[in-house]
N, C-alpha and C positions, 0 to 999 in steps of 0.2 A: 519315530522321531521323538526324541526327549524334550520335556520340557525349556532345556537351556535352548536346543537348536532352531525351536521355533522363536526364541525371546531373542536371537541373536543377530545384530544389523546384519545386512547383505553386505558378499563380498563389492567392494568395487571395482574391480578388474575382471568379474568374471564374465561370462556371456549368460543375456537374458536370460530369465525362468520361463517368463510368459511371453504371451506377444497376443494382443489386439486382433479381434475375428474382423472389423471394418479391411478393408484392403486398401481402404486410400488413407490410413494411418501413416502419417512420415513422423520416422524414429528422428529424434531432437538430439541425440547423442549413441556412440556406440558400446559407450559404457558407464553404468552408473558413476564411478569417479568423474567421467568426461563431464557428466551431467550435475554433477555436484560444483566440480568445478568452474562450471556456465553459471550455475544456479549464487553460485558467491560472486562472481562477477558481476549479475546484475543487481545482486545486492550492493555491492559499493555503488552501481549508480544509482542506484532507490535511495537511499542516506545521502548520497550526495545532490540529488534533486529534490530531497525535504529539507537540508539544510539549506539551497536555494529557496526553497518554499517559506522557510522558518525566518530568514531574513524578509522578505515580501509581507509576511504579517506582521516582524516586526515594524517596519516601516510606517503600513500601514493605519496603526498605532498612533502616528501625526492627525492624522485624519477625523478622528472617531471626539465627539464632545461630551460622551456619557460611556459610561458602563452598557446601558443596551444597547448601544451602538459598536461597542467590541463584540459584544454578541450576537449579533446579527441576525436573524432568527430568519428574515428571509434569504438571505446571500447563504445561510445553510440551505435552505432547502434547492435553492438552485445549483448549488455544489454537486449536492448528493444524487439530484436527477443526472445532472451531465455526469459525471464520472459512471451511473449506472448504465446510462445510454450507450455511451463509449466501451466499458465493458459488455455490453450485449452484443456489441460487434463481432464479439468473442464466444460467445456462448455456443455456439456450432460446436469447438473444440472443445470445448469443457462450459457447458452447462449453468454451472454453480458459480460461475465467474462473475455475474453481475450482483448477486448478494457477496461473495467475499472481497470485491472490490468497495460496495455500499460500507458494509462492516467495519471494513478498515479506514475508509474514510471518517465513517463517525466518532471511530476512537482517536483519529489521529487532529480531527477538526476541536473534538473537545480539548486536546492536550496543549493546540495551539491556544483555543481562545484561554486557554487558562495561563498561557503565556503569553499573551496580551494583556490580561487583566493585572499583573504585574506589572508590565512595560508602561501600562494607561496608569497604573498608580506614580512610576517614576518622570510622568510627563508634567508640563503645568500648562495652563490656557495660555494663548497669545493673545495678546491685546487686540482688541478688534479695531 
């Protein structure tokens, strides 16, 4: 095998290479395209439920009387537990699922509070 054919995507139409020694493996699609195709699919609703998410911290924004209080330092840490718990439910199938759930949360928590720290500079106090 040449260096180009090992560097070169898989067909997606063709039939597996491999297959899984577990027996109770259920195959998710019957062919890589299928599977890519699934895989964009739930990508549109992943973007379309952080854009839901992305409004909700906007909002939340009314709320908050300081800077460390967009930052929240405890409401992260209780984020990051539940989202890891919930991906451990997972972890049978795939293992590595409750650190790359964590991971992504934390990147995705710091991008919001840094768009809240915007939204809290464009806000002003209400009169008490």
């Amino acid at each position: 095998m040449s260096t180009s054919d090992r560097s070169a995507d898989p067909q997606v139409d063709a039939l597996p290479a491999r297959r899984f020694r577990d027996p109770a493996y259920r195959e998710q699609a019957p062919t890589l395209g299928a599977l890519r195709d699934r895989i964009d699919a739930l990508d549109a609703q992943i973007v379309d439920l952080l854009a839901a998410r992305a409004l909700c911290v906007k909002d939340a924004t009314r709320f908050k009387r300081s800077s460390f209080e967009v930052a929240s330092p405890r409401r992260q840490i209780e984020v990051y537990a539940r989202v890891r718990e919930r991906a451990a439910a997972h972890a049978a199938e795939f293992p590595a699922l409750p650190d790359v759930v964590e991971a992504a949360y934390r990147v995705l928590v710091a991008g919001f509070i840094a768009g809240e720290e915007r939204f809290f500079a464009e806000t002003e106090p209400l009169d008490p």
